[in-house]
Each structure stands twice: as C-alpha cells, then as structure tokens.
C-alpha positions in Angstrom: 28.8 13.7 -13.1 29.7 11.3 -10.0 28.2 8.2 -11.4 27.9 6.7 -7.8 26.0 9.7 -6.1 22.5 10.4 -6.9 21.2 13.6 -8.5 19.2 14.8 -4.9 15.8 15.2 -4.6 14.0 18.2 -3.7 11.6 18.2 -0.6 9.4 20.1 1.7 11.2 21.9 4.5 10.3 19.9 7.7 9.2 23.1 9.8 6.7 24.0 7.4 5.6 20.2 6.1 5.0 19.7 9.9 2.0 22.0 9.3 0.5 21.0 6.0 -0.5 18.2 4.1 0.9 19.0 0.5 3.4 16.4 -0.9 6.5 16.1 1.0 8.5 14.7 -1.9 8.3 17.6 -4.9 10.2 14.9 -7.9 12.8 15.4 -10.1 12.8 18.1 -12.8 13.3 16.9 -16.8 16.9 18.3 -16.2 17.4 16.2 -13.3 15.5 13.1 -14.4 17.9 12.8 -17.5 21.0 12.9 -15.3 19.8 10.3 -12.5 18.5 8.5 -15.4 21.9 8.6 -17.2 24.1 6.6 -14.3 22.2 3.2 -15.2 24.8 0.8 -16.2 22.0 -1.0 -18.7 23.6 -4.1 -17.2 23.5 -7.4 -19.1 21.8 -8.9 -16.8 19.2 -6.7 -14.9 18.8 -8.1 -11.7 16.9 -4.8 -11.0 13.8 -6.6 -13.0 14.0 -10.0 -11.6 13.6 -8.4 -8.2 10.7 -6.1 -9.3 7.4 -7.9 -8.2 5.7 -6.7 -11.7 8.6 -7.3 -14.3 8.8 -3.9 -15.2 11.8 -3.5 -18.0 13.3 -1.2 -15.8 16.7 -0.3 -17.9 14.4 0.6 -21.2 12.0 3.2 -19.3 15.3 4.5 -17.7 17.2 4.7 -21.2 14.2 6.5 -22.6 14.4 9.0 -19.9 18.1 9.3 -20.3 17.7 10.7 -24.1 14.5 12.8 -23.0 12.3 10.0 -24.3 9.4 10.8 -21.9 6.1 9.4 -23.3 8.4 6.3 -24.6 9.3 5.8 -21.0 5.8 6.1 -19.9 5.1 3.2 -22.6 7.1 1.0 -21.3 5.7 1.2 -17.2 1.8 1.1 -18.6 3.1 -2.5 -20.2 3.1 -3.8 -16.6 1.9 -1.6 -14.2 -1.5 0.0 -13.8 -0.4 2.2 -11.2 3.4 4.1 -11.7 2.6 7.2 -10.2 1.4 5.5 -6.9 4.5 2.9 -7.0 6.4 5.6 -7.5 6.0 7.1 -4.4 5.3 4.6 -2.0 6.8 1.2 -3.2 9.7 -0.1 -1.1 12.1 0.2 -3.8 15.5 0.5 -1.7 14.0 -3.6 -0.6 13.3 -4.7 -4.2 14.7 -3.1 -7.8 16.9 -1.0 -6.0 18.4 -3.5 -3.5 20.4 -5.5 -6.3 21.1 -2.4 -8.6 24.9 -3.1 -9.4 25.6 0.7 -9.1 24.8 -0.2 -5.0 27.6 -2.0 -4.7 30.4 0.7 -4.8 28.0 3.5 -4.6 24.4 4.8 -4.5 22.3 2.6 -6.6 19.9 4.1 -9.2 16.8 6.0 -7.9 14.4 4.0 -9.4 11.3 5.0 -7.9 11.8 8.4 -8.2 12.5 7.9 -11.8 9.3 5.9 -12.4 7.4 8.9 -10.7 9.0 11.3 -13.2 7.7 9.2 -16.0 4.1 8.3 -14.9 3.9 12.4 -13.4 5.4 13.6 -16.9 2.3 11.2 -18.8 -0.2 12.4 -16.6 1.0 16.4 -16.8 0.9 15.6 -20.9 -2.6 13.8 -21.2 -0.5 10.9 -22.7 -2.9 7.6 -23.3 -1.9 4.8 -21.8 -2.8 1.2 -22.3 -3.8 -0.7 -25.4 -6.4 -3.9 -25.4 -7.3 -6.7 -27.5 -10.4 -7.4 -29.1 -13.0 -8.3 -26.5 -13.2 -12.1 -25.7 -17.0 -11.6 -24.5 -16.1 -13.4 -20.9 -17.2 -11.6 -17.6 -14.7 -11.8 -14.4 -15.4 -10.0 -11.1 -13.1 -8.4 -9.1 -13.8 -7.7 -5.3 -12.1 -4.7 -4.1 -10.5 -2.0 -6.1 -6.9 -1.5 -4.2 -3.5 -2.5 -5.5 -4.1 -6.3 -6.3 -7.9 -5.9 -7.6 -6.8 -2.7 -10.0 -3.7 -4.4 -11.1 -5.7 -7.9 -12.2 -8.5 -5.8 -13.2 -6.5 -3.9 -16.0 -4.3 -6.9 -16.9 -7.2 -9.0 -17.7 -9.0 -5.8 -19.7 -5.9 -5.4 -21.6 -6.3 -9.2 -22.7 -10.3 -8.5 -23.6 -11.9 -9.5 -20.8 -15.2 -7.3 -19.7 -14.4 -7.0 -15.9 -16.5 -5.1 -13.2 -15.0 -4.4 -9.8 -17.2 -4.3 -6.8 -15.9 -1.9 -4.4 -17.4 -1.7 -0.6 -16.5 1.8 0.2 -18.1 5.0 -1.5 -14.7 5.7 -3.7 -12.7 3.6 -5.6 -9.2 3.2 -4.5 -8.7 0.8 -1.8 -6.0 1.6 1.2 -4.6 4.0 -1.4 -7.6 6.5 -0.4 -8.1 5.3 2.8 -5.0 3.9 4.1 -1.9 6.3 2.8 -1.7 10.2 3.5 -2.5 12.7 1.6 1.2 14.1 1.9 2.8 10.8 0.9 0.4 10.0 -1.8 -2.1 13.2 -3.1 -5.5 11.6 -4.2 -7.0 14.3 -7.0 -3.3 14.5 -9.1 -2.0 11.0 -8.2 -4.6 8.4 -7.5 -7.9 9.3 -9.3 -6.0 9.9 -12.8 -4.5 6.1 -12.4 -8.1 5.0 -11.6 -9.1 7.0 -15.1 -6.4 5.4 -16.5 -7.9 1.6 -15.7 -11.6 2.8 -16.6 -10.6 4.1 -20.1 -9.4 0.6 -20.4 -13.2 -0.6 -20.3 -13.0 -1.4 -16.4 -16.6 -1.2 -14.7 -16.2 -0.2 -11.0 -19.5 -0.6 -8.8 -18.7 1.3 -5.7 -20.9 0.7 -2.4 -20.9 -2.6 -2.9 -20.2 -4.9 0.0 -19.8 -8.9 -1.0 -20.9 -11.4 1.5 -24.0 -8.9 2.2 -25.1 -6.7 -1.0 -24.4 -10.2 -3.4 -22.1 -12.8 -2.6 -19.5 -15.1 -4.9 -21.8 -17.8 -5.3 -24.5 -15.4 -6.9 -21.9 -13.6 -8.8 -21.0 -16.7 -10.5 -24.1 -18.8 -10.4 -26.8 -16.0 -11.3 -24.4 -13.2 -12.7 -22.6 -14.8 -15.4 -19.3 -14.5 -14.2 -17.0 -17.1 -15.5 -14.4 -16.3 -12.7 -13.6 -14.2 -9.3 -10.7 -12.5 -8.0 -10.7 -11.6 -4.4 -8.4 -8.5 -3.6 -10.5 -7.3 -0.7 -7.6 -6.2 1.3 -7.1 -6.8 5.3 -9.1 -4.3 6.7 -9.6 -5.7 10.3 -7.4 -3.9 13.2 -5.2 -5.8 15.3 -5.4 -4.9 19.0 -2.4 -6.0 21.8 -4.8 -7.0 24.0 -4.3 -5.2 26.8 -6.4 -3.1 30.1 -8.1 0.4 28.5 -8.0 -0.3 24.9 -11.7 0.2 25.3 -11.4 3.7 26.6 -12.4 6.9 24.5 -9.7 8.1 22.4 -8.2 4.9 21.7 -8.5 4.3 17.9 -6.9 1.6 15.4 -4.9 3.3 12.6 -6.7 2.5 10.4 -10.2 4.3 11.4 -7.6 7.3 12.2 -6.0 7.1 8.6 -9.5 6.5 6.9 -11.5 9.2 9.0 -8.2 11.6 7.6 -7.5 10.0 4.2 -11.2 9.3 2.8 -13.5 11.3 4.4 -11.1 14.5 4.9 -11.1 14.8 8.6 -8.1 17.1 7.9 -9.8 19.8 6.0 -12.0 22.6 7.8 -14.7 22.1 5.0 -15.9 18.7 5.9 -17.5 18.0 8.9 -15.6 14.4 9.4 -15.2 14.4 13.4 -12.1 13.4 14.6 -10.5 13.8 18.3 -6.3 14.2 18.0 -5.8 15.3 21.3 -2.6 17.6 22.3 -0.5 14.3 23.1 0.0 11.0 21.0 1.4 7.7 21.1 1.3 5.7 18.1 2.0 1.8 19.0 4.0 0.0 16.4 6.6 0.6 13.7 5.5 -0.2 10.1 4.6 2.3 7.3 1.2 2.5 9.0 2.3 3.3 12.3 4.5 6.3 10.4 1.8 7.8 8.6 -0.6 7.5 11.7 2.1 9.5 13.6 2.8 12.3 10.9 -1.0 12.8 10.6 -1.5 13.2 14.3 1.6 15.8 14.4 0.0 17.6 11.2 -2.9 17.9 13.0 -1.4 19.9 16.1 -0.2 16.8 17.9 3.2 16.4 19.9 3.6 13.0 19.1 5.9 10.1 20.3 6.3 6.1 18.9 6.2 3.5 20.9 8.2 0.8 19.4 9.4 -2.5 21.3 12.6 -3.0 19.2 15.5 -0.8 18.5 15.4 1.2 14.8 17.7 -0.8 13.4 14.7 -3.4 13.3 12.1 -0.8 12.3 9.9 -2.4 9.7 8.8 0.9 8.0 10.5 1.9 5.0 13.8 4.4 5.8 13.0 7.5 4.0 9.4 7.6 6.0 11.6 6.9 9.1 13.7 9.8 8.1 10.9 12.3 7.6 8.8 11.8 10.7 11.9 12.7 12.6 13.3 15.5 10.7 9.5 16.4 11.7 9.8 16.7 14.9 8.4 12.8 16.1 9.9 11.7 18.7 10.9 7.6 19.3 10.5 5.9 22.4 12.1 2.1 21.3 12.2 -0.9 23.3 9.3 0.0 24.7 5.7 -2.1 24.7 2.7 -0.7 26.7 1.2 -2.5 28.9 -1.7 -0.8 30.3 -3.6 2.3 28.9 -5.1 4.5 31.4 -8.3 6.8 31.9 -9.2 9.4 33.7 -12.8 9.1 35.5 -14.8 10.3 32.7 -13.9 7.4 30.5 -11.1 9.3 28.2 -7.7 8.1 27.7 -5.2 10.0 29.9 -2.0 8.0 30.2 -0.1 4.8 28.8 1.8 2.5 31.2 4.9 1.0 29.5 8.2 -1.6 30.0 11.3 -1.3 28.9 12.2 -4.0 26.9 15.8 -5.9 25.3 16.6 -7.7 22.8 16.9 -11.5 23.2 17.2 -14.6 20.8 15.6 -14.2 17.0 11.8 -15.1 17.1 10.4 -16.6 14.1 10.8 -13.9 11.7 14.2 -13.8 12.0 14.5 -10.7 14.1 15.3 -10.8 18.1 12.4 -11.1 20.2 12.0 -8.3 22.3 12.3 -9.2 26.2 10.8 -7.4 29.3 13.3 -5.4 31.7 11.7 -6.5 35.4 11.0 -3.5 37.5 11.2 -1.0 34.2 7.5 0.2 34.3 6.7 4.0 33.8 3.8 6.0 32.8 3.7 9.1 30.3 1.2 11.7 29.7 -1.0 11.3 26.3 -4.8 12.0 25.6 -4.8 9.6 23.0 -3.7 6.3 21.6 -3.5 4.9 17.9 -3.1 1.3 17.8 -0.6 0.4 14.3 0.1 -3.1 14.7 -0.9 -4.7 11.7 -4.5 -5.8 9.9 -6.2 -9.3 9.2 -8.1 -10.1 6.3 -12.0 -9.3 7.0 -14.0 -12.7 7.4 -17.3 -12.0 5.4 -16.2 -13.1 2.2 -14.7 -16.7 3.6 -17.8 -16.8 5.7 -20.2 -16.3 2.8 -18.5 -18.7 0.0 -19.2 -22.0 0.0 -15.9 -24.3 -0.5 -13.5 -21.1 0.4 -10.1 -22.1 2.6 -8.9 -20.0 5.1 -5.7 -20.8 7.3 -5.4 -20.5 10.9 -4.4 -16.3 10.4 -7.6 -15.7 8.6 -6.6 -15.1 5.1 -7.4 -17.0 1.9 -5.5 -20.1 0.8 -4.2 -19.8 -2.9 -1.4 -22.2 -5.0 1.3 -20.7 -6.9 -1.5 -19.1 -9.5 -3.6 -17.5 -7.6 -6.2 -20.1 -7.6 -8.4 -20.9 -4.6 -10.1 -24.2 -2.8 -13.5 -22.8 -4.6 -13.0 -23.3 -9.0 -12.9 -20.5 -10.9 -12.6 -17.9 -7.7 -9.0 -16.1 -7.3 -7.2 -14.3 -4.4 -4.3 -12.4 -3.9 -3.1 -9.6 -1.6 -3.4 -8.7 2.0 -6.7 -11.0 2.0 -3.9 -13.6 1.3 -1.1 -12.0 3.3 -1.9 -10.4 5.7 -0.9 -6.7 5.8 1.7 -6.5 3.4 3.2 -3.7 0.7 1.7 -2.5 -2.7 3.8 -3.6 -4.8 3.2 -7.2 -3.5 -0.1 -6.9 -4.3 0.3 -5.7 -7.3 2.3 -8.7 -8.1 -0.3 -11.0 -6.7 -2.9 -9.4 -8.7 -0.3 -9.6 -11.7 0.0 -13.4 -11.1 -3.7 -14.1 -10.7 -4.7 -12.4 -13.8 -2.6 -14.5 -15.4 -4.0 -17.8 -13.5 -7.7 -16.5 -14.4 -6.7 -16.1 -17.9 -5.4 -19.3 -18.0 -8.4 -21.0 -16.3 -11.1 -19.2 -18.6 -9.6 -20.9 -21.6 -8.7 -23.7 -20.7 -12.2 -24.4 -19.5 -14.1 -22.8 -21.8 -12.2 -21.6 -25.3 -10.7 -18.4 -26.7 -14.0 -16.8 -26.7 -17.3 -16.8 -25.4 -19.8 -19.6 -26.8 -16.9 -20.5 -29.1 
C-alpha cells in the first residue's frame, strides 16, 4: 500500500449522472474503508481535530475502522455529531480536518469525509443505536429551525436531559438539507430522514409548520410557554439579487426557490405535480456550492447550462470536488464575467443576459482581487432562463418580532463567544448569525450554543427544575 495515495473512490459515470439524480458519490466498500483508514499516522498531536468545527476524535473512529471496528467507529462520531452521514458528504473537509492532516504534506492527506460516511452509512445499513442521555433535568428549551445548527444544539442539549421541542416553518423537518442541497449530493429517504430519527429517538420534539414571529413568537415561547431558554437556528433563507434591469422578468428565479421547488417539493419527479420552468438554456450567476448545485439540477433537468462567474476558478468559492463534477458533466464556465442586464422578449419571459468581461485588480476586503470591468467588453448570449446564486441573508421576522433582539447592519443576529444574544436566555447561531455559510459551521455554532444554554440554565436556575 502507497501510504501517500488515497484508496479511490467509486462514482457515477458523468454521461449517465448527467441524466439522473441518484448519488453521484457510491462510498467506500469495508475492504476499502479499512485500507484508506489504515494510512492515518495517529499523530501525537491531531491537528486534524483542532481544525474540525465539532471536535470529533477523528484518529479513534479511523483506528476503529482500520481493525474492522465498525459500530465502535460509529460510537465515537454520535459522541459529537448529530449528523455524520450528512457531514460526510457535503462538509468542506479538504478546508478543515483534512487541510492540516500531516499525511498532506508529502502526499494525499487522509480521506476523512469519506471515511466518516463509511461509518455513519455502515450504522445506518446495521440499525446500530446511537446516542445515549442523562436523566431528564425537567427544563424546557426551544429550538427555532431544524437545519444543521438547530439539530446539532437540539440533540446536544437532549443528550444532557434537557426536554427540547424544535419549531420548524416548513412542512418537513430538515432545514437547507431538504430544501437547499440535491438529491444527488445528499439523498433524503437513506441519508437525511434516518439522522432526523436518529435525534427524535433522543426525545427531540419537532413541531413542523410552525412559523415564529407569526404562528408564536419568542416572547410567548418564554413568557407563556415555559421555556427557560431559546436557540435561534433559523437559517438565511432571504435571496440576494445584483440589482440589476430584468430581474423582474418571468423565468428569473433565486436559487434557492429553484433548489427548494426541486429538493422539497420534488419538482424533479414526474409523480408530483410541483411546477417548475427549466427552459432549454441556463445561466446560473455566482460561484458557491449553491450556484453548483443550481447548475447540475438545471442540466439534470434537460438544460444546456453555463456559469457565469466574475472571477477566475482559482477564486471559485465552491468546494473542488463539486467544481470537478459539474464539469466532467458537461457545465460549461463563463469566468470573469458579471451580467449586467437581463433581457425579455415582448411577452415578458427572459430571452437573453447582457454581460462584461471583467479582470482582476487589487484584493477587496475578503482577501481576494476585486473583479474590474473591461470597457467596451459587452456581449449578449442566448438563455431562457436565469438562476440568481449569490448568497442568502438572514430572514427579518424573528429580529422584527423579539423585543431586545440585535441585529447588525447585514441583518443577522448579534451573539458573544457563547452563543448568547442581546435578549437573556435567547441563543443564535448559524447562517441567521453568518450569513450563508457551510454546515459544518453551523453545526459548530449549534455545538457552542448548547453549551452556552446549558451553562445559562444552571447557573440561573440549578441542576434541575424547581430544585
């Protein structure tokens, strides 16, 4: 065995992926598992965990692996993370554990994420129970949405005894793991409902249909409810727009109606009725994750498809291997490029954009260098429609309906180093903090809140309940 290469992964064949939605990414075989899992050093000092946002023991779950220790492995994930299958498979790992794995530095570092999708895949294929909890405590917290952050604080604080009930605005739990991410990236029946089990067989309550600020609001939650604290993980659901002529027009959308109209309500299958207009040409504005699983949607759907990206792809946000599979499908990448008008034919319908060429100049305030406009480098291309990915802002119901709550200037929710609000004993963390961000951040955020509410509740109140 080369210790510095990686045992490869089997995928879909692009040519017939391009046409389906069935997982791209088929996992590692025991076999195969045991041998990637079998090049980790088990270094003495880990830097693989310090750079994981939930403080998973990585080395232990990959030593179990290595001696064909599967349910022991699994063990170890559940003791920080609610969601392992999920992480697995769309965590930015190559940015995080495996950025620092000391295997990187000669060679290919471990495949981490891969390996933790074995493990959680290999539980869930086994009916292997995870989670344990304490004795109940008999204090109530709320949790407001039911993505990454509120599922991971959700199941932390259960684990530690606390009755929690999330309130959930949409019809399915899940968050922008059933709305946001594809069904070929992330599969909802095998993947995501069996984590969700997973957190309910933990005592979680999830209210679904539930919208806070209108159906109840944080004030009554913990003034007439009995809640002795509130966690805010409601996400940031609220497109971003450029701001420019015909985004009005029909067949303009923001990815994320396109992605939830797909994801959540099925548009993709012929037996719902979910309406949805692709179109036979479509640019997809922007270059995150979103902007990728917009783009490979549209092309599954019959779709020739371009990107419209104003920097080069060396400064594409989106992680590689997503990069990587939208062009082995077929995508194709129009970079330093920004549109600047969309345009419609005379029935109101979307039948051009108008773009400029753009360069590079000096690094803007996120370190990266500001894209520039080329004078006299207009042009115009063909497309019936037009998927806005440029990023999400916190919704302002909640802020607008909580007496005492901070916002900053970008909308989202002010918190200190624990999670804490302006408002006592109400929480945040997430994109409603963020902004648009990754999973596994929120994850961590919900991670680090549970442990501030935890914290709070006892301080203020005791151990237990009327103690």
């Amino acid at each position: 065995m080369d210790r510095f290469k990686r045992v490869p992964i089997s995928v879909q064949d692009p040519i017939e992926r391009a046409s389906n939605f069935d997982e791209v990414c088929l996992g590692y075989t025991e076999e195969e598992a045991m041998a990637e899992a079998k090049r980790c050093l088990n270094c003495k000092h880990h830097p693989c965990v310090g750079n994981c946002p939930v403080s998973i023991h990585i080395p232990r779950f990959i030593k179990h692996i290595a001696e064909g220790e599967f349910e022991e492995a699994a063990h170890v994930l559940a003791e920080q993370t609610a969601l392992p299958a999920v992480c697995g498979r769309v965590c930015p790992q190559e940015e995080q554990c495996e950025q620092v794995c000391v295997l990187g530095i000669k060679g290919e570092p471990v495949s981490i994420g891969k390996l933790e999708r074995f493990a959680a895949d290999w539980a869930r294929e086994h009916n292997i129970e995870l989670g344990k909890t304490k004795e109940k405590n008999g204090f109530k917290v709320a949790v407001i949405g039911s993505g990454p952050a509120g599922i991971t604080c959700a199941g932390d604080l259960a684990k530690e005894g606390y009755d929690v009930t999330i309130f959930e605005a949409l019809h399915e739990p899940g968050g922008v793991l059933v709305y946001g991410i594809p069904e070929f990236r992330l599969p909802k029946e095998t993947v995501v409902k069996p984590e969700i089990e997973n957190l309910k067989n933990l005592g979680v309550k999830i209210e679904t249909n539930v919208i806070v600020g209108r159906t109840v609001t944080i004030d009554s939650l913990l003034e007439e409810e009995g809640f002795h604290a509130v966690f805010i993980g409601s996400g940031a659901g609220l497109p971003i727009f450029m701001g420019i002529s015909g985004e009005n027009l029909n067949g303009v959308f923001s990815a994320n109606e396109f992605l939830t109209r797909n994801n959540l309500m099925k548009a993709f299958r012929e037996d719902y009725d979910t309406p949805i207009k692709v179109g036979s040409k479509v640019a997809v504005v922007g270059g995150g994750n979103v902007a990728m699983d917009a783009a490979r949607t549209a092309l599954r759907l019959g779709a020739e498809v371009w990107v419209v990206y104003r920097r080069t792809e060396k400064e594409l946000p989106a992680r590689v291997e997503e990069v990587h599979h939208a062009m082995e499908e077929g995508i194709k990448f129009e970079f330093l490029t920004s549109p600047i008008e969309i345009i419609g034919n005379e029935n109101g319908w979307v039948k051009s954009i108008r773009c400029q060429r753009m360069e590079l100049g000096e690094p803007d305030a996120s370190g990266r260098r500001r894209p520039v406009p080329i004078i006299g480098s207009e042009f115009e291309f063909d497309v019936d429609t037009v998927i806005m990915a440029l990023g999400t802002s916190p919704n302002p119901l909640i802020p607008a309906t909580t007496a005492g709550l901070e916002i900053n200037e970008r909308k989202c929710v002010v918190v200190d180093e624990n999670g804490q609000t302006s408002r006592e004993g109400v929480f945040a963390g997430g994109d409603a903090v963020t902004g648009s961000a990754t999973v596994i951040l929120a994850m961590g955020a919900g991670k680090q809140a549970a442990i501030g509410i935890d914290k709070y509740i006892k301080e203020k109140y005791g151990k237990k309940a009327n103690s």
